[in-house]
N, C-alpha and C positions, 0 to 999 in steps of 0.2 A: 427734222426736229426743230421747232418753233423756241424760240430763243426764253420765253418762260418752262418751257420744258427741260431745257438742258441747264438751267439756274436750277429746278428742283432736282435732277440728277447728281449737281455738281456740289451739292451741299447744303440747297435754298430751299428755305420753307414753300411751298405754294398756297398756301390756303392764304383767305380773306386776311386773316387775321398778321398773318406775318405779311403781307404785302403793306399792310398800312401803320403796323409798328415797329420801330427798330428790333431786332433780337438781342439776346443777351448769349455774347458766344461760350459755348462750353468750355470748361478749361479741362483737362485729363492730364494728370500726368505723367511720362514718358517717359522717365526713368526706373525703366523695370530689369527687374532682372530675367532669366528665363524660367518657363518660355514665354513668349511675348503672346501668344493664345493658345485657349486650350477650353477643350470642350471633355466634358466628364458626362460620359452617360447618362447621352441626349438622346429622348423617342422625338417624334413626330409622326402621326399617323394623319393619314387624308382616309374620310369615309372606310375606315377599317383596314385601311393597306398601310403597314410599317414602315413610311419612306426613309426612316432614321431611326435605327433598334440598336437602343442604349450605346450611341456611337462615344469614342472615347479617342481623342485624339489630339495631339500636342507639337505646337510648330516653334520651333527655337527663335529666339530674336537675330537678325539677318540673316536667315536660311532661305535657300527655294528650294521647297516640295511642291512636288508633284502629284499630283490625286488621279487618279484612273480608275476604271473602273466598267461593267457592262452597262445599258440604258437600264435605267429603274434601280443602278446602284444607291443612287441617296446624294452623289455631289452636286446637283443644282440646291437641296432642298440643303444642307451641308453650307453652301453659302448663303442662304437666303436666312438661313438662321444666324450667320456669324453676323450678316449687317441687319439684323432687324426684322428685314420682309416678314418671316416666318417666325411665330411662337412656339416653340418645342410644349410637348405637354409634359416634360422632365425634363430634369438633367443641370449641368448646370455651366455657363460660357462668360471665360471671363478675359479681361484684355489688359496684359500684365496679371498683377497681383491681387490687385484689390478694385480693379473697373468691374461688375457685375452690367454684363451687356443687355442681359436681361432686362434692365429696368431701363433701356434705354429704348429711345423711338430710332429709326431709319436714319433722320436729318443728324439726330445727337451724334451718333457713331461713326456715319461718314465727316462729321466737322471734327469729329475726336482722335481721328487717325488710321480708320480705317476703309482704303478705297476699293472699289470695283467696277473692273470693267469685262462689259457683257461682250458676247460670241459679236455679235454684228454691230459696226463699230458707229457711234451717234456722236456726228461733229457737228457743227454749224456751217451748213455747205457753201450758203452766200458769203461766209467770213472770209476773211485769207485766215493763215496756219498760225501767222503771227498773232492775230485778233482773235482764235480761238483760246491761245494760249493766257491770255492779256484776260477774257474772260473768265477764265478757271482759274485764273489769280486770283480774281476781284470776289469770285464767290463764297471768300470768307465772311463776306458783309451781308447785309440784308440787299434786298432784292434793289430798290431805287439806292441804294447808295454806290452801287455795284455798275449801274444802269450811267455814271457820271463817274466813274472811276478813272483817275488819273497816275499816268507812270512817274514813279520816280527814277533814278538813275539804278538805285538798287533793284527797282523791278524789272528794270529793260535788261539791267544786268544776271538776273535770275531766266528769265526769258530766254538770254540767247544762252544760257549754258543749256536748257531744256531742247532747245533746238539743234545744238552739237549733238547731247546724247541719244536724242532720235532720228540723230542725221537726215533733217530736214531743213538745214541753215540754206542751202541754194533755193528751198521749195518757201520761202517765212513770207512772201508777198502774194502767192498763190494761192485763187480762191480755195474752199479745203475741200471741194464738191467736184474740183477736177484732181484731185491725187490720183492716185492707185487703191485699190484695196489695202494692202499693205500698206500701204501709207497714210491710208487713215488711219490703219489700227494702232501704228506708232502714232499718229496724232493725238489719239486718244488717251493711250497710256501716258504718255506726255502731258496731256491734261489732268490728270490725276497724279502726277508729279508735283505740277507746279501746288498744289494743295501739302506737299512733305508726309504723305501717308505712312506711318509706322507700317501698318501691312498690306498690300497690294493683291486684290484675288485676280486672278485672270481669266477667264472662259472659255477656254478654245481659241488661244488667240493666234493658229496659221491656219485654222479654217481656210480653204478658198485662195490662199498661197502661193505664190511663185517657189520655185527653189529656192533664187536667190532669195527672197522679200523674208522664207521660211529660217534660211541661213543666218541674215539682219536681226532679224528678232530672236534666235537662239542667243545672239552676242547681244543685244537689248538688255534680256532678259536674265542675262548671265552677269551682265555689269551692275544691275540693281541690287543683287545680293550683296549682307552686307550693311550698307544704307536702308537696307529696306529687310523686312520679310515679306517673301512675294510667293503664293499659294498659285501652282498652276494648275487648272484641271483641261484635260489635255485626250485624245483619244489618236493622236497620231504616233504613235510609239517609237519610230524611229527618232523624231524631234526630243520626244522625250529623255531619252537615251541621250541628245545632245548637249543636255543642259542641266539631268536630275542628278544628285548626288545620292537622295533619299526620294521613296516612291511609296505613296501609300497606296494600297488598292480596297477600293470597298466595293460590296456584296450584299445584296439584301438589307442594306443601311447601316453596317456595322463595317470595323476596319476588320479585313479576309488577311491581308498580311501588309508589312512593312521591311522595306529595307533594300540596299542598292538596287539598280536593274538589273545585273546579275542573278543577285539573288533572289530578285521576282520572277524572272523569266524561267529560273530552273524550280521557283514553288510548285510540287505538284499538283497544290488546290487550286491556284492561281491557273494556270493553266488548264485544269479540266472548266472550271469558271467562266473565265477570261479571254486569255491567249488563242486558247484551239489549237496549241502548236506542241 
């Protein structure tokens, strides 16, 4: 990932226009009550297939849920809607009480509070772990201000608390292109840390996993509840199990049911659907 690339991921405009003029940062405000997002019967159709049939779903402020679901359930298109990607042709998503996301572009909503990181994890492999992190700081600024950004004692002090909680303080001088898999993924969500994201979506994030690495990021992702609302979509069920308190499962783009993993696992729709079991 080329170092303009991962400025536009991390919050940065890329176009002509925002490289040559300062931005103006969005303010949103953060004090909401519940729930901290909530989508009300949202469609989205591609070329006549329903990827999202009047989906209606509501995440508490620091909760983690977990989303599951079959392929062609509707949870990529489910996030690509929460941060922008995607225009629902209804419905209506809003962040807190009164942010209507709708009216927002991609860059507004990730600088507003809400982050995401994808299935295959995108560091700056030439950097070390520390200098990724030091970058996803700075990318609340416009692109050249970011590009000469300097640490204060508060920021280095921000920094290594990111690096405790993704237990990568031994790895912080290490370029981030020789980690582990895992260990970039924690890189990653770390990078989207240092940003104080109100909700945090996740993608599949033990894809490809050690046990242990798989274990690490159950207590990762288990400690950010809370401080965060962190949305996981997830296809590995037992992980899920380790971590979900609440499960939502969708189905042909609409939520099929909700409610512990017990109680999913014994849904009998859920199962003929889903599970197989």
């Amino acid at each position: 990932m080329s170092i303009l690339e991962g400025l536009t991921r991390f919050g940065m405009a890329a176009d002509r226009q925002s490289l040559m003029e300062p931005q103006t940062n969005l303010v949103i405000n953060t004090d909401f009550g519940k729930p901290v997002l909530y989508l009300e019967e949202v469609s989205v159709s591609f070329d006549g297939f329903k990827a999202l049939n009047n989906l209606t779903l509501y995440i508490d402020e620091g909760e983690l849920r977990c989303i599951i679901g079959p392929n062609g359930a509707g949870k990529t298109t489910m996030m690509d809607v929460i941060t922008g990607k995607t225009r629902p042709d209804s419905g209506r998503v809003f962040f807190g009480q009164t942010i209507d996301l709708l009216k927002l572009n991609e860059h507004e909503i990730a600088q507003g509070g809400i982050g995401r990181k994808f299935q295959k994890p995108t560091v700056f492999e030439l950097l070390s772990v520390f200098e990724n992190l030091e970058l996803a700081m700075a990318s609340s600024k416009n692109v050249w201000a970011s590009l000469f950004y300097k640490l204060g004692a508060e920021q280095k002090t921000r920094i290594e608390e990111v690096l405790g909680l993704i237990g990568l303080e031994s790895q912080y001088k290490r370029p981030a292109g020789l980690l582990s898999h895992g260990q970039k993924q924690w890189l990653e969500i770390g990078m989207l840390l240092m940003q104080n994201p109100r909700v945090l979506l996740v993608d599949e994030p033990v894809a490809g996993m050690t046990g242990e690495e798989t274990e690490r990021t159950a207590e990762l992702l288990t400690s950010l509840a809370g401080k965060h609302s962190v949305i996981v979509v997830e296809h590995d069920m037992a992980f899920v199990r380790s971590i979900a308190k609440k499960v939502t499962v969708l189905h042909q783009g609409s939520v099929l049911a909700e409610g512990s993993m017990d109680q999913i696992q014994n849904n009998p729709d859920v199962v003929e659907v889903y599970l197989g079991e």
